[in-house]
C-alpha positions as a Markdown table, in Angstrom:
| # | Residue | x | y | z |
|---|---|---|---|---|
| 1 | Unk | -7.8 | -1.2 | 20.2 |
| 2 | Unk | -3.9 | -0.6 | 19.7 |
| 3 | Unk | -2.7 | 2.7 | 18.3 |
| 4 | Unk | 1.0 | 4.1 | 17.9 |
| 5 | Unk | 2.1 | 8.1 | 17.9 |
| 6 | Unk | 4.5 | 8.7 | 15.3 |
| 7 | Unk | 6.8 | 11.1 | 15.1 |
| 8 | Unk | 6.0 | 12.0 | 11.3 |
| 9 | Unk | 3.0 | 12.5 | 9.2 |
| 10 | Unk | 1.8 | 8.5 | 8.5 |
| 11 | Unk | 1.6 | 7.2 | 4.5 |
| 12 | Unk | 1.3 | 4.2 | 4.3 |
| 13 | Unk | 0.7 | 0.9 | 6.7 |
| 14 | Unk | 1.4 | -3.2 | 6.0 |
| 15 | Unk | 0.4 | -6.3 | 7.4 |
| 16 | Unk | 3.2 | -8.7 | 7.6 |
| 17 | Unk | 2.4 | -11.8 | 5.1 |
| 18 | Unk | 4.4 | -14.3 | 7.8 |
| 19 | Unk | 3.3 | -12.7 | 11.2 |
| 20 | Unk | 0.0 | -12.0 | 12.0 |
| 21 | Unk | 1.4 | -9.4 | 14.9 |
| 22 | Unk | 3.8 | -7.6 | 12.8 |
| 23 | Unk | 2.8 | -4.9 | 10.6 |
| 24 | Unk | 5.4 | -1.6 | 9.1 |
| 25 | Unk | 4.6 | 2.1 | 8.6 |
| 26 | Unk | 6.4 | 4.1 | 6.2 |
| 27 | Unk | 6.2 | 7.8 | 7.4 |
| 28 | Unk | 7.6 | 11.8 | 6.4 |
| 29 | Unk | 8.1 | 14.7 | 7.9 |
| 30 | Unk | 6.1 | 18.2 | 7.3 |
| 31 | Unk | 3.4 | 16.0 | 5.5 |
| 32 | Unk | 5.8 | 14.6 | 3.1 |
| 33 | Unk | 6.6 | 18.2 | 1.7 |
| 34 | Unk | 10.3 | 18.4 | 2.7 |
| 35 | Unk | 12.2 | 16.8 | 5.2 |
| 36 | Unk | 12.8 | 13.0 | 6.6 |
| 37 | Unk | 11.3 | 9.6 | 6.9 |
| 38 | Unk | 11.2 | 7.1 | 9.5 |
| 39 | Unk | 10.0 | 3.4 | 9.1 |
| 40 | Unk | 8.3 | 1.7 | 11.8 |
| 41 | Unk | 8.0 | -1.6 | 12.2 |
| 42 | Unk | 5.5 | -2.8 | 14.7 |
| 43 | Unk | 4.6 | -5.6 | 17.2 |
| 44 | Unk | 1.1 | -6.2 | 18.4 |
| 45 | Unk | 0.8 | -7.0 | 22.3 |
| 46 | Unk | -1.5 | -10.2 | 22.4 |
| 47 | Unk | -4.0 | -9.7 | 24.6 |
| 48 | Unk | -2.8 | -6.3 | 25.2 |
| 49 | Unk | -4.2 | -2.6 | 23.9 |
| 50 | Unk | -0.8 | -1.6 | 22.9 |
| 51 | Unk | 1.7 | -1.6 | 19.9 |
| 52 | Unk | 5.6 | -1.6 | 20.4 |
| 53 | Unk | 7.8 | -0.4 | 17.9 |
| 54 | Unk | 10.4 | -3.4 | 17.4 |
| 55 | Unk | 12.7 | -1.9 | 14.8 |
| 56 | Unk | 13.1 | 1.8 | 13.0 |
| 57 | Unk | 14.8 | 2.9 | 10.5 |
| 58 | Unk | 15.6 | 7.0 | 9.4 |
| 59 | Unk | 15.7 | 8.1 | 5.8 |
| 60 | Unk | 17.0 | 11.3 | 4.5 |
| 61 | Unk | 14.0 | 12.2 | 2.5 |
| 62 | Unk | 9.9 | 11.3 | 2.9 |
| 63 | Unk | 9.1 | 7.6 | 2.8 |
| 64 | Unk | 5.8 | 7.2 | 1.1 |
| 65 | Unk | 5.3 | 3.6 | 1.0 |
| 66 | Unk | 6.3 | 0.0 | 2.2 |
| 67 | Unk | 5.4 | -3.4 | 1.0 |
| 68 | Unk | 7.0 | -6.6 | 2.6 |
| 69 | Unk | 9.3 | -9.3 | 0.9 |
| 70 | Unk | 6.9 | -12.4 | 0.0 |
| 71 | Unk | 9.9 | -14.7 | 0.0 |
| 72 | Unk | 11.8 | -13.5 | 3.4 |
| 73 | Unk | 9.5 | -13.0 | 6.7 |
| 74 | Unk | 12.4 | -10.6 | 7.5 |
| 75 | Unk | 12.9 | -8.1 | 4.5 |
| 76 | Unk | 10.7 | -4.9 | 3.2 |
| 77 | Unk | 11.0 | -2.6 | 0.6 |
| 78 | Unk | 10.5 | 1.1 | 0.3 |
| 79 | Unk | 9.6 | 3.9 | -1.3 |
| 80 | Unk | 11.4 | 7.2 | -0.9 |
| 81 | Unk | 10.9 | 10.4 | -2.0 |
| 82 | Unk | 14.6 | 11.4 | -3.0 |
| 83 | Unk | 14.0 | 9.1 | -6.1 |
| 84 | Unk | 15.5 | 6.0 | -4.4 |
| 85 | Unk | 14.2 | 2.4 | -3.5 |
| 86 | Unk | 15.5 | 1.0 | -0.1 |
| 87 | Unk | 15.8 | -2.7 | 1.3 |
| 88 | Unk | 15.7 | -3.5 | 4.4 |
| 89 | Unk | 16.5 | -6.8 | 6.7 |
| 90 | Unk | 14.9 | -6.3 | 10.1 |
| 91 | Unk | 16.5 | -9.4 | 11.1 |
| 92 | Unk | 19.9 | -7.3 | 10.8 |
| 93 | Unk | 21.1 | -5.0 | 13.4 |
| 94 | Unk | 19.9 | -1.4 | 12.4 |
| 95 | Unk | 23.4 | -0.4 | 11.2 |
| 96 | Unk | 24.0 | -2.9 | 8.5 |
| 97 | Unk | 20.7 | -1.3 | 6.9 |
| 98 | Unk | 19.6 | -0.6 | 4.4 |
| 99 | Unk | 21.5 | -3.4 | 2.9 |
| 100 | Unk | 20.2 | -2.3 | -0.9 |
| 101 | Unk | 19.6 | 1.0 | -2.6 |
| 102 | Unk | 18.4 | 1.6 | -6.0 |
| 103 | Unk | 18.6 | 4.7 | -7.5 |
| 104 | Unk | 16.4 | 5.5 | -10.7 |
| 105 | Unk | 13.7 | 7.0 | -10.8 |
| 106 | Unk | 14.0 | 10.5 | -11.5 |
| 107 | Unk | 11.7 | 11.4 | -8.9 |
| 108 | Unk | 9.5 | 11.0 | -5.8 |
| 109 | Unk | 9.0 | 7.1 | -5.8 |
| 110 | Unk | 5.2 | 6.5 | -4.4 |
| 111 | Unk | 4.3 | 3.1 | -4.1 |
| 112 | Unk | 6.5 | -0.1 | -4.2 |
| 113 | Unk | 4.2 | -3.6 | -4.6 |
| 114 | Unk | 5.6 | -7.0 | -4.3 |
| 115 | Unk | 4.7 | -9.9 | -6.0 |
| 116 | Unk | 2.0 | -12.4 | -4.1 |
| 117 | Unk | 3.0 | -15.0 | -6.9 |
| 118 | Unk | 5.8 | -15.5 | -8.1 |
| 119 | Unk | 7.7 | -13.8 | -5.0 |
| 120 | Unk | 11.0 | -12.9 | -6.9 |
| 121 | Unk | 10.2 | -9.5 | -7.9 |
| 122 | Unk | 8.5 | -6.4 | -7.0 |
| 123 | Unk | 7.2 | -3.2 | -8.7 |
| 124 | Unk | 7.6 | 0.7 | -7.9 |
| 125 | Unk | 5.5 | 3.8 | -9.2 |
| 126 | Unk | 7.3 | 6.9 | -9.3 |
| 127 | Unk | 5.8 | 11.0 | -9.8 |
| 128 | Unk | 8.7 | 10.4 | -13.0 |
| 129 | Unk | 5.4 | 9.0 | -15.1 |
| 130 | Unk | 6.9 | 5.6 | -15.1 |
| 131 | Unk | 6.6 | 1.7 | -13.8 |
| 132 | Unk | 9.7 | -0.3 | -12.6 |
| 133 | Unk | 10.1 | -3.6 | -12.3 |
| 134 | Unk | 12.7 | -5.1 | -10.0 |
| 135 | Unk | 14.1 | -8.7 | -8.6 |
| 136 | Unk | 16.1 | -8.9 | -5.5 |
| 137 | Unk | 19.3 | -10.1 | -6.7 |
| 138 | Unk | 19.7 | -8.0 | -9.8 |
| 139 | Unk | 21.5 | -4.6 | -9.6 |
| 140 | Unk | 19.3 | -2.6 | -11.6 |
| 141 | Unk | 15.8 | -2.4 | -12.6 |
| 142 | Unk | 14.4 | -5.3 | -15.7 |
| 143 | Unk | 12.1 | -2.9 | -17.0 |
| 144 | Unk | 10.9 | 0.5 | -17.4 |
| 145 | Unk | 7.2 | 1.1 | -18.4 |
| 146 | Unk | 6.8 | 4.3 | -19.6 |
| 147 | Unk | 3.1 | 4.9 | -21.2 |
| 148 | Unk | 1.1 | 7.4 | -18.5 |
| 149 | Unk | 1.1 | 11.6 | -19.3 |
| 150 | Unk | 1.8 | 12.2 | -15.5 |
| 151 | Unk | 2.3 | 10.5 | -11.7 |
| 152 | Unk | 1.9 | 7.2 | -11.4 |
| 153 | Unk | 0.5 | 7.1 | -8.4 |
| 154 | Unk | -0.1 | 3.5 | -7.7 |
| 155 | Unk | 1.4 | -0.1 | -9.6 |
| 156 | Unk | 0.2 | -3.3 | -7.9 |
| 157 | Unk | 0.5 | -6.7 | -8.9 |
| 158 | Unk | -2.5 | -8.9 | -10.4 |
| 159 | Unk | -3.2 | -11.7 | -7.7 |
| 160 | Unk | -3.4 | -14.8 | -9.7 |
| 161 | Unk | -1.1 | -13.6 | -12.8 |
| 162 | Unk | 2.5 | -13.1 | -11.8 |
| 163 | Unk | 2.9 | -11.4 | -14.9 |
| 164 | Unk | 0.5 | -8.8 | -15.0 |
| 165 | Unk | 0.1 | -5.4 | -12.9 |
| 166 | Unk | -2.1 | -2.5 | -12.8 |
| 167 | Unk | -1.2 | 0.9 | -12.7 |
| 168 | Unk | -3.5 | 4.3 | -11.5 |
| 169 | Unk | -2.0 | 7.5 | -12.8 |
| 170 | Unk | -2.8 | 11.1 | -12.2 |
| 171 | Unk | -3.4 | 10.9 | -16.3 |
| 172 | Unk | -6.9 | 9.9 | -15.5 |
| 173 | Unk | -6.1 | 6.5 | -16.6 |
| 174 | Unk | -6.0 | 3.0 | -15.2 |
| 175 | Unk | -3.3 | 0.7 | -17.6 |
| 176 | Unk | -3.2 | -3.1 | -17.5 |
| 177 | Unk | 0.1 | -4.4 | -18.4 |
| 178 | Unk | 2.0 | -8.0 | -18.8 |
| 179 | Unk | 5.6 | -8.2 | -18.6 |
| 180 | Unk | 6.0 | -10.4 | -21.4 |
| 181 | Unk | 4.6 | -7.6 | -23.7 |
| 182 | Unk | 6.4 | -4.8 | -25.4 |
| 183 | Unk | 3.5 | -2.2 | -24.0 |
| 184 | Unk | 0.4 | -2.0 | -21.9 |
| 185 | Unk | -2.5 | -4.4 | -23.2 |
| 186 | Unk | -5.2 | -2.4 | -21.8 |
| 187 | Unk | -5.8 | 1.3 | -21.0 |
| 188 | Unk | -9.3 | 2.3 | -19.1 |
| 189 | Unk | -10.3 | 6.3 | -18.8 |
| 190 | Unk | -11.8 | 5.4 | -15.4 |
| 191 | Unk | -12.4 | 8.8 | -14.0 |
| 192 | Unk | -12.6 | 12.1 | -15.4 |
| 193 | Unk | -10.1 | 13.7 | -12.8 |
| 194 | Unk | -6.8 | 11.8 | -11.4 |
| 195 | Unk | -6.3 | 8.3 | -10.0 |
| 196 | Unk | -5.2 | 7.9 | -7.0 |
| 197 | Unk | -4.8 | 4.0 | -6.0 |
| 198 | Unk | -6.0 | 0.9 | -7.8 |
| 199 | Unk | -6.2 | -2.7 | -6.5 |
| 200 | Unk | -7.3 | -5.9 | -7.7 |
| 201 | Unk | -9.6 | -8.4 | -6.2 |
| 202 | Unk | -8.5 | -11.1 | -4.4 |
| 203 | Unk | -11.0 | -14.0 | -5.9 |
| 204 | Unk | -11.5 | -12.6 | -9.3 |
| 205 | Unk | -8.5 | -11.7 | -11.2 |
| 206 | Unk | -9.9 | -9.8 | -13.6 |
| 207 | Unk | -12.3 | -7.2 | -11.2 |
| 208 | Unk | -10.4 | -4.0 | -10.0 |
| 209 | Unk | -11.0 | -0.7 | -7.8 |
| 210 | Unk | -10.0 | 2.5 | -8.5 |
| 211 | Unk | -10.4 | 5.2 | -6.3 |
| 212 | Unk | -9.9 | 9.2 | -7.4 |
| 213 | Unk | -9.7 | 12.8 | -6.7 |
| 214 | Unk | -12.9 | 13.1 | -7.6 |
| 215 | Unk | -14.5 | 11.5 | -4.4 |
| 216 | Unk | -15.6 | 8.4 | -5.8 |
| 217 | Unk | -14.6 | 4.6 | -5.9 |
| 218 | Unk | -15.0 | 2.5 | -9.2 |
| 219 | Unk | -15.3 | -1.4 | -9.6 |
| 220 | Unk | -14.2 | -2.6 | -13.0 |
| 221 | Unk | -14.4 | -5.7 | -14.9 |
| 222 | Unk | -11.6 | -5.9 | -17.8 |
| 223 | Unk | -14.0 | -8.4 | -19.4 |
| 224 | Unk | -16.2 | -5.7 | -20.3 |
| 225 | Unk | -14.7 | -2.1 | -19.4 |
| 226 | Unk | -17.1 | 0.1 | -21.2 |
| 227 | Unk | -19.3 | 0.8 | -17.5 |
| 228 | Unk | -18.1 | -0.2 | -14.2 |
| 229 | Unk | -19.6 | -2.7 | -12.2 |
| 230 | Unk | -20.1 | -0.3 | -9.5 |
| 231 | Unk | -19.8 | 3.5 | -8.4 |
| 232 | Unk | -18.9 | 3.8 | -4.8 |
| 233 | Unk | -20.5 | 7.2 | -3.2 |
| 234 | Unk | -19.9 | 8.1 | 0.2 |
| 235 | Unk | -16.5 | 10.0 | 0.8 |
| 236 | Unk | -16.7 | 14.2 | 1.0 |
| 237 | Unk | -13.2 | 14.4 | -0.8 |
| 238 | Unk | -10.8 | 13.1 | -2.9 |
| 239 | Unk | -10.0 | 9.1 | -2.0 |
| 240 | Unk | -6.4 | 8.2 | -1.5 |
| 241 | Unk | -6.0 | 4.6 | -1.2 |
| 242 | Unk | -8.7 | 1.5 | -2.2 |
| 243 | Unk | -8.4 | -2.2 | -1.0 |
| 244 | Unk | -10.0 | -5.5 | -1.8 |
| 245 | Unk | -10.3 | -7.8 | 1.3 |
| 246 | Unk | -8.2 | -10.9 | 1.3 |
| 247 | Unk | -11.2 | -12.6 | 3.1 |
| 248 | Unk | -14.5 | -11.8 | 1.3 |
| 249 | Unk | -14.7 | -11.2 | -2.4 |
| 250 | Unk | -16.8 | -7.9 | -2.5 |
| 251 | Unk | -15.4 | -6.0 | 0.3 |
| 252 | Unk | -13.6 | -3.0 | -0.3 |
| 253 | Unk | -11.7 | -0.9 | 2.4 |
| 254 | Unk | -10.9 | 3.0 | 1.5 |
| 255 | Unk | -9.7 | 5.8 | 3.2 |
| 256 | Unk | -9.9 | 9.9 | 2.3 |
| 257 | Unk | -8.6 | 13.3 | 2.5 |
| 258 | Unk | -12.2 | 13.9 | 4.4 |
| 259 | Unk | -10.4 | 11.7 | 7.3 |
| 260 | Unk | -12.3 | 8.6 | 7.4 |
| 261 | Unk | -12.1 | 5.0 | 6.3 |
| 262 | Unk | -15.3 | 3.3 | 4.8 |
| 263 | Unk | -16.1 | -0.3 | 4.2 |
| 264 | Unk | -17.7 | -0.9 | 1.2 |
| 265 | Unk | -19.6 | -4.2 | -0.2 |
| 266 | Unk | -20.2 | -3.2 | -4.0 |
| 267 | Unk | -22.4 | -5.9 | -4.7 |
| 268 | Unk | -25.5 | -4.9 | -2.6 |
| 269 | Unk | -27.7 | -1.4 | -3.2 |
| 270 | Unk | -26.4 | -0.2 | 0.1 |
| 271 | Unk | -22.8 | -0.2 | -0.6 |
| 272 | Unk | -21.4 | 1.8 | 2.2 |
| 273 | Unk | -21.3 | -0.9 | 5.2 |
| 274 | Unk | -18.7 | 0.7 | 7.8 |
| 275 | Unk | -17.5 | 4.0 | 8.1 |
| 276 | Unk | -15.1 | 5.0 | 11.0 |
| 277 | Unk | -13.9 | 8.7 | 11.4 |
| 278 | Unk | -11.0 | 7.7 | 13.9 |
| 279 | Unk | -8.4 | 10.2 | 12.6 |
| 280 | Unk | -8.3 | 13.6 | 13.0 |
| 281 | Unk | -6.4 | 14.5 | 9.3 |
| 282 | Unk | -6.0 | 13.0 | 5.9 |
| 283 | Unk | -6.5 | 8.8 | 6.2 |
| 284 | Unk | -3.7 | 8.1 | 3.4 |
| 285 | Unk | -2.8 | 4.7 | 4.7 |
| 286 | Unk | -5.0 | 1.8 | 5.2 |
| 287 | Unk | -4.4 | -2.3 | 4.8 |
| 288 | Unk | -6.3 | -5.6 | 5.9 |
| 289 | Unk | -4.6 | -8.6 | 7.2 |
| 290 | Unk | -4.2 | -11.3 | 5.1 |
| 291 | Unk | -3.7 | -13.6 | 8.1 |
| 292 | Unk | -6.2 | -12.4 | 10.8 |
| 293 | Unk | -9.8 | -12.3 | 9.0 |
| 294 | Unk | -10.8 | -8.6 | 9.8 |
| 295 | Unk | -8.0 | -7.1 | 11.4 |
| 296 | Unk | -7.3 | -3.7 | 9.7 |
| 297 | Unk | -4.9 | -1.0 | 10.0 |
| 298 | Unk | -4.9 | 2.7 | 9.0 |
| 299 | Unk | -2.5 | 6.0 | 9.1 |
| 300 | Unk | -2.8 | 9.6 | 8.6 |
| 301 | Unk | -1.1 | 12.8 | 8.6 |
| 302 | Unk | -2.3 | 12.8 | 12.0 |
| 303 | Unk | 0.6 | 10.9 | 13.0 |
| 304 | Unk | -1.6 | 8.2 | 14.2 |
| 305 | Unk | -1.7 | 4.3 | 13.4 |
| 306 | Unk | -4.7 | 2.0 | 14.5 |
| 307 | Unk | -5.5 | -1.6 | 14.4 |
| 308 | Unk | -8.6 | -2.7 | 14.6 |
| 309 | Unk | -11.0 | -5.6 | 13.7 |
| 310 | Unk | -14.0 | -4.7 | 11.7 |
| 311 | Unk | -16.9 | -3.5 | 13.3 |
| 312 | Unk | -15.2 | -2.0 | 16.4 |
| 313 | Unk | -14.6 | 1.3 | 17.4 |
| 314 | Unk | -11.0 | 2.0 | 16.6 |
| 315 | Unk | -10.6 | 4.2 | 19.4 |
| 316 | Unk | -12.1 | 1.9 | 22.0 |
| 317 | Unk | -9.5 | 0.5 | 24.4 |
């Protein structure tokens, strides 16, 4: 299946919502620690093992995440780890990018999440503690949500609500907010050690994942918070990133510092369906395509992306 050598230490990896070929890589030198970033965007061959790099762009500092525009099939946003949110237009020549900076947080921003719904604005998680929410054509950020103790590791979007998010924070706790409310509506001690990612499911809008340092995965219902739903089991150390399919309502995709991906259905006994041990460092980066039904991608510090459908090896050619 297709693979691409970066040059940098992979973080994070996005299926295009527009093009089912297309996905972007946000990447940093010396494992994110101190040095550059680079951006990939890439094209899958059809019918071909490869992946070509159509566009990249340098950054001064680590790029930790990317999330593309759901309004232009041209535009992404990143996350950067000098404090700073970046636009880009790959349908510009490379020079004339990034054509928008925002410069806010205070520091290292780690994830930036657009909105599936209402496709005007997106959201950023910074190591600053705080939440930002942002709309293209505005200059500066609407709001600042400042409730978590320490990094907020993760913010994404609520799939059916355009005005409520999620956030996962090194605090221990997962937050539900609404924009239209002066504070968070819902805070859920979901693990005893730090959050690392959250996400929300695809065909019920009020079920999350959250995944921690402390190896394991959690499915929530924010109907009834007290116990999860489920306890996912399976991964040897701490779990960086969690993500519900956009195809089946109780698959769940992870990936670890232990250097493997897992597939998870938390609705049967035997919740660990897939596992795929592919890299050969930390697995920080995975996604699933919205477009292709079981088409995934992952990155690592390994320097290595794959793309793969579901139940193949991702190293087979």
């Amino acid at each position: 299946m297709p693979m691409f050598k970066a040059p940098f230490n992979g973080y994070s990896v996005k299926f295009s919502p527009f093009y089912e070929s297309r996905l972007a890589v946000a990447t940093a030198q010396n494992f994110g620690i101190l040095g550059n970033g680079r951006i990939h965007v890439l094209e899958l061959a059809p019918g071909a093992p490869g992946v070509t790099e159509s566009v990249a762009y340098d950054t001064a500092d680590a790029v930790y995440d990317v999330c593309w525009s759901e309004s232009h099939d041209s535009v992404l946003v990143a996350a950067i780890g000098d404090g700073s949110v970046k636009i880009y237009d790959t349908a510009l020549p490379p020079p004339s990018n990034p054509i928008r900076s925002f410069q806010e947080h205070a520091r290292e921003v780690h994830s930036v999440d657009y909105n599936p719904t209402r496709r005007d604005s997106f959201l950023t998680s910074s190591w600053d503690d705080t939440v930002k929410l942002w709309a293209m054509d505005r200059p500066a950020s609407i709001r600042t949500f400042k409730e978590h103790a320490y990094c907020v590791y993760q913010a994404t979007w609520n799939p059916k609500h355009g005005d409520v998010f999620a956030s996962a924070s090194g605090d221990c706790t997962l937050r539900i907010w609404d924009v239209r409310e002066p504070g968070s509506t819902m805070i859920i001690p979901a693990h005893d050690f730090e959050l690392l990612s959250c996400d929300w499911n695809k065909y019920d809008d009020c079920i999350l994942a959250t995944s921690s340092v402390d190896k394991t995965i959690k499915v929530w219902d924010v109907r009834s918070y007290r116990v999860p739903l489920a306890v996912l089991n399976g991964h040897g150390y701490a779990v960086k990133k969690v993500k519900f399919s956009p195809h089946r309502r109780s698959l769940i995709a992870s990936c670890s510092y232990d250097m493997t991906v897992c597939l998870w259905d938390y609705m049967v006994e035997d919740a660990l369906v897939g596992r795929y041990d592919h890299h050969t460092e930390f697995a920080v980066g995975i996604d699933m395509s919205v477009l292709v039904e079981g088409l995934m991608a992952s990155t690592g510090w390994d320097e290595l992306v794959y793309v793969w459908q579901q139940g193949m090896d991702p190293r087979a050619s």
